[in-house]
PAVO-597169 format. One record per residue (C-alpha): x, y, z; residue in three letters. Coordinates in steps of 0.02 Angstrom, whole numbers, plus 50000, padded with zeros to 5 digits. Layout:
// residues N
XYZALA...
//
This chain:
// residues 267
395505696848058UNK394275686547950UNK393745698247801UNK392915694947623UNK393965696847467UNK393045711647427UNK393685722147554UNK395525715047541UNK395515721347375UNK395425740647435UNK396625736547552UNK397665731247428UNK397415743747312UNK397725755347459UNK399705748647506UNK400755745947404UNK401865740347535UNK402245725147639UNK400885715047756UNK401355708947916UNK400615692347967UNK400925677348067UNK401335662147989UNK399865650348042UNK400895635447973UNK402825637748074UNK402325652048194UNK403415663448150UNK403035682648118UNK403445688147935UNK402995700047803UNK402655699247606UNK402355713347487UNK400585711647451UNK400875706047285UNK401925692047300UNK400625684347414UNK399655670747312UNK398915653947302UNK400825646147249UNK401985660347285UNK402995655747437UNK402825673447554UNK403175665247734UNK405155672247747UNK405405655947854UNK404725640447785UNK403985647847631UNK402145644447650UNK400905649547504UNK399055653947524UNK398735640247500UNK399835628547628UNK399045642847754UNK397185638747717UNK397525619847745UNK398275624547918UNK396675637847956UNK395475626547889UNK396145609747990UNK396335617748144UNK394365624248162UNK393945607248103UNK394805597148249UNK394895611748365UNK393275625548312UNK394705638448341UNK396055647548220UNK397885642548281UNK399495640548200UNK399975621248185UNK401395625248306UNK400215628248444UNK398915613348401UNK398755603948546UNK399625587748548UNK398585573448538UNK398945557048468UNK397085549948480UNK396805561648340UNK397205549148166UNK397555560348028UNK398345555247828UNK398895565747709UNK399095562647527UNK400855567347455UNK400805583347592UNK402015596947613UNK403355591947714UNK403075610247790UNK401815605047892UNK401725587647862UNK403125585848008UNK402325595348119UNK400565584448093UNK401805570348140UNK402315576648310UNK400375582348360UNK399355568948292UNK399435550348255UNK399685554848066UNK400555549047913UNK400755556747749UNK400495543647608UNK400995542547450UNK400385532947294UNK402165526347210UNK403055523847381UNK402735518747569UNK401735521947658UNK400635516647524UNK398745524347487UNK397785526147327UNK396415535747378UNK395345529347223UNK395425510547292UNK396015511347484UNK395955495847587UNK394235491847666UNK395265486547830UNK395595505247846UNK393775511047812UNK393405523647977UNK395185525948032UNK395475543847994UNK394865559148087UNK395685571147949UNK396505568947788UNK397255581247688UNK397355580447490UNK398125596547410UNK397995594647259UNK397995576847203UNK396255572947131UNK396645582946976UNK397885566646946UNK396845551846996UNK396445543246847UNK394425544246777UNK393205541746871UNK393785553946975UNK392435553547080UNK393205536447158UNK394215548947253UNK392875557447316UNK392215540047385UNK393725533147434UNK394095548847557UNK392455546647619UNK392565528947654UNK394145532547753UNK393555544747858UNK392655542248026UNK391045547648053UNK391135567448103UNK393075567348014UNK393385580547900UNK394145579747728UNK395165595747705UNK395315598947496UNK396125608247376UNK396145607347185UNK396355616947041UNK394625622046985UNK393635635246875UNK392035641246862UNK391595635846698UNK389995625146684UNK390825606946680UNK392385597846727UNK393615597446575UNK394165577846572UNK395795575846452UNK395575557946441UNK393665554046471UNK393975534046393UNK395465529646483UNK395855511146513UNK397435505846503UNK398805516846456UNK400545523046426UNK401475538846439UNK402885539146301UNK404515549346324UNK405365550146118UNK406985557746082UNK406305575146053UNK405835577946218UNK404125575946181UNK402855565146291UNK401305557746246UNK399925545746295UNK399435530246221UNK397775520846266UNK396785508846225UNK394965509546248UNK393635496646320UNK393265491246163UNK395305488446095UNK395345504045983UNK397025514046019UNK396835532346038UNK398605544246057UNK398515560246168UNK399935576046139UNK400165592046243UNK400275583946392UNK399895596146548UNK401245589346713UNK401325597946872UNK403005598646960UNK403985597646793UNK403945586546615UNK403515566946627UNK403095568646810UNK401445571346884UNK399975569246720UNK398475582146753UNK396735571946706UNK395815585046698UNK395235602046761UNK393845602846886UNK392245615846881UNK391605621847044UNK390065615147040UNK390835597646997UNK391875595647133UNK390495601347274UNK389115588347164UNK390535573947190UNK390855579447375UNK388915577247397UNK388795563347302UNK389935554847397UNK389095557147552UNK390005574447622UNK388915587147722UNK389455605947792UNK390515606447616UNK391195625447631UNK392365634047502UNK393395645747593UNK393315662447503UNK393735671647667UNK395285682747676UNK396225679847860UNK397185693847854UNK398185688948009UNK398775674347950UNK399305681847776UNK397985673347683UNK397295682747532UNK396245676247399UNK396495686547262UNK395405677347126UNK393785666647163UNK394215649847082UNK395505634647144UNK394835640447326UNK394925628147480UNK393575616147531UNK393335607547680UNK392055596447698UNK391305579647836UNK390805565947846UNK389215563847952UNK388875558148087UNK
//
């Protein structure tokens, strides 16, 4: 059952109890206490999906298929050329078994930076997946944008998540980056040295990391209305941010920011 936030929220308010749903990601029937089920709490008993890993299955499957499945009942097809950037492995193997796909990475094979991917694979993909990972790509980050769009083939479908408010503009942590340096010293502390276009050194602290100290470097913190302006700017039509609540499936949006997106490429 498809249902707006709005109406969740009395449900919600309603139970205090568990939800049953069906894990759209490893097919398996599970339930959560409503609370615990979030954008990055893992609530699948199973293979511990979040709200978020469940959109990216919901929203990929009506994009290749115009139908909600789980992944586990996708129909195999390996004319269908998918990448994914740093996926989950929770569905990334199962992406590998229906589809011609390959998740990619950007320090280790197989090799993609989505900012500057190789012109010889311009129009491969029918679907790629970045969950995210444009929060990290170094400025402009709107070579990301371009670079996914450039990849795709025409009517492929670039299936998006990042971290994003809805404040009035994009916060950039490090709008003159050039070249730079992340420093580790002896107090634990990390921070970035750079050195500007025109050879002036500039030193960032409080460094924001996802996945733990020194190893993933946030660039900044998107805005809403930033990241649908790059999508279009890029060349993206049909760009839709999934607000919907799939009860079913066990996908609740509780707040209205850092939502899906899936947008295509035209054709």
């Amino acid at each position: 059952m498809v249902t707006k936030a709005s109406e969740v929220s009395k449900i919600m308010f309603r139970s205090r109890e568990n939800i049953a749903f069906l894990c759209n990601v490893c097919g398996t029937k599970t339930s959560c206490p409503i609370e615990k089920i979030d954008r990055e709490v893992q609530s699948c008993k199973k293979c511990s999906s979040t709200v978020r890993m469940r959109s990216i299955a919901y929203l990929l499957s009506l994009s290749l298929f115009n139908r909600a499945m789980p992944l586990t009942r996708l129909p195999k097809n390996k004319h269908i050329v998918g990448a994914g950037l740093s996926d989950w492995d929770g569905y990334a193997k199962l992406l590998e078994k229906q589809f011609s796909y390959t998740n990619t990475f950007f320090h280790q094979e197989p090799f993609l930076d989505i900012a500057n991917p190789s012109e010889e694979a311009f129009s491969k993909y029918d679907f790629i997946i970045s969950s995210d990972v444009f929060e990290h790509v170094p400025p402009p980050s709107s070579s990301a944008f371009l670079g996914a769009f450039n990849l795709l083939k025409p009517g492929g479908s670039l299936i998006l998540t990042v971290p994003f408010t809805n404040e009035e503009a994009t916060r950039e942590h490090f709008p003159d980056l050039q070249e730079y340096q992340v420093i580790k010293f002896k107090d634990e502390e990390y921070v970035l040295i750079n050195r500007k276009s025109d050879g002036q050194f500039e030193t960032y602290k409080d460094l924001v990391f996802h996945g733990g100290p020194g190893t993933t470097l946030e660039m900044r913190v998107f805005c809403r209305n930033d990241v649908i302006h790059q999508l279009e700017a890029a060349g993206f039509q049909e760009i839709r941010v999934f607000d919907e609540d799939v009860l079913e499936y066990g996908i609740i949006h509780k707040v209205n920011w850092s939502l899906p997106i899936v947008a295509k490429k035209p054709t």
